[in-house]
C-alpha positions as CSV (number, residue, x, y, z in Angstrom):
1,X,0.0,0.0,0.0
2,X,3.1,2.3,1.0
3,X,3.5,2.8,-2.9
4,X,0.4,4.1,-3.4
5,X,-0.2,6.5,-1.1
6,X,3.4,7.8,-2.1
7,X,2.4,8.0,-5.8
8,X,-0.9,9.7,-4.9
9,X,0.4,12.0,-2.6
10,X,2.8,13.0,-5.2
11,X,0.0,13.9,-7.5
12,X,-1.7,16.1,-4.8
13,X,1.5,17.6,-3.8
14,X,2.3,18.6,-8.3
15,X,-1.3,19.8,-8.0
16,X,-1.3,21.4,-4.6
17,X,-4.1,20.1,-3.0
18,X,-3.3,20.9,-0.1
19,X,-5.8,23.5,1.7
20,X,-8.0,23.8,-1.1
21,X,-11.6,22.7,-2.0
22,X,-9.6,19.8,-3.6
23,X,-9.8,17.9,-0.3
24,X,-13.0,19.1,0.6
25,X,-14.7,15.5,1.5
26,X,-18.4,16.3,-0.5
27,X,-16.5,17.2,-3.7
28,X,-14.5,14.2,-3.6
29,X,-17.2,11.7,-2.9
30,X,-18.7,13.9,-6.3
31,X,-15.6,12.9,-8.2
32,X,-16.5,9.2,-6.8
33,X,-19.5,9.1,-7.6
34,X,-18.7,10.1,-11.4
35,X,-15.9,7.4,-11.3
36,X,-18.5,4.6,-9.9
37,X,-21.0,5.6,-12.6
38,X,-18.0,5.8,-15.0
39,X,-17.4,1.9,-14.4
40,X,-20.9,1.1,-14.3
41,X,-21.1,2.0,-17.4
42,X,-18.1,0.3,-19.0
43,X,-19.3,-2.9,-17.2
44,X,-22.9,-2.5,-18.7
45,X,-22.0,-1.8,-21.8
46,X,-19.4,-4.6,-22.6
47,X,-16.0,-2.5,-22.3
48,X,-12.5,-4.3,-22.7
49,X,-11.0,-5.8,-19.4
50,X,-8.4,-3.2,-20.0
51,X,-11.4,-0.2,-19.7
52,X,-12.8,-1.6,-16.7
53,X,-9.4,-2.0,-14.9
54,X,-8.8,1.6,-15.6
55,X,-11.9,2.7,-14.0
56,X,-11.3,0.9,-11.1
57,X,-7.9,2.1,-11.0
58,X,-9.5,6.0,-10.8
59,X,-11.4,5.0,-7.7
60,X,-8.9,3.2,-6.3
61,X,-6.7,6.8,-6.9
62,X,-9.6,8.7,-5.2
63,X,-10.0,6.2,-2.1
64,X,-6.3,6.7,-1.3
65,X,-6.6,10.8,-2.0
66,X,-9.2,10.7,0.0
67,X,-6.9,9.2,3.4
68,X,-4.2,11.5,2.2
69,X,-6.6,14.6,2.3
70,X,-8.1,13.7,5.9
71,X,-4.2,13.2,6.8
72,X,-4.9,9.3,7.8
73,X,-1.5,7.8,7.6
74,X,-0.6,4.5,6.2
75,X,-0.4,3.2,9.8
76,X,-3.7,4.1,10.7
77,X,-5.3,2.8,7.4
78,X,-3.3,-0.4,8.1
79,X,-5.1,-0.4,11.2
80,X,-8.3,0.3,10.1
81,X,-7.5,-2.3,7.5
82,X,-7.0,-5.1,9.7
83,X,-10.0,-4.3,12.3
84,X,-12.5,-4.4,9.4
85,X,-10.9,-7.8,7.6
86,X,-11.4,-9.1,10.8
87,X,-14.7,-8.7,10.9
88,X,-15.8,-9.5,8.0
89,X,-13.5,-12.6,7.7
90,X,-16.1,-13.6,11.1
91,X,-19.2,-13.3,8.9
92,X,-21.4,-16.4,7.1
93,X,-21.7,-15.7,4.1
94,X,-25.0,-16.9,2.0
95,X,-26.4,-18.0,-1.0
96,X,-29.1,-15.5,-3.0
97,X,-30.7,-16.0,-6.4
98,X,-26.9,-17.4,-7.1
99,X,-24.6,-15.1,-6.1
100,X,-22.8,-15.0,-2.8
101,X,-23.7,-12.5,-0.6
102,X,-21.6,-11.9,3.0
103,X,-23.3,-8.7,5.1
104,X,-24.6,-8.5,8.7
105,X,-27.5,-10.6,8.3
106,X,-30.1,-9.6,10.7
């Protein structure tokens, strides 16, 4: 992960980010939102593997500028990481209309 957030944060740091609306949290869940509908749409619409790997690749890059712009450190997210894989790695998982489903069944 280290790599990542040192490639992203060199992009925010050549773009300075830093202070400005950029990192403001509502305009980059917008930018996420565009991205998710942006791969939605590849996957609907029969895109190359290629196409739909680059889309996910764009959120990916906005999930990490979005820890680097709330100043979450790699340590932290490692943390965070871990605590969540945790619990979800605890959960059943089950079968619906054929596809595997694992949430907090209530």
């Amino acid at each position: 992960m280290k790599k990542y957030f040192e490639a992203i944060q060199k992009f925010h740091d050549k773009h300075g980010m830093r202070g400005t609306n950029s990192e403001d949290m509502q305009f980059r869940l917008n930018l996420m939102i565009e991205e998710l509908g942006e791969l939605a749409q590849a996957v609907t619409k029969g895109k190359s593997m290629e196409e739909i790997i680059e889309e996910n690749v764009d959120l990916f890059n906005l999930i990490v500028g979005n820890l680097i712009s709330m100043d979450v450190s790699q340590e932290e997210f490692d943390k965070a990481f871990q605590r969540k894989y945790e619990k979800i790695m605890k959960r059943e998982s089950r079968n619906i209309n054929g596809k595997v489903r694992i949430s907090e069944f209530r």
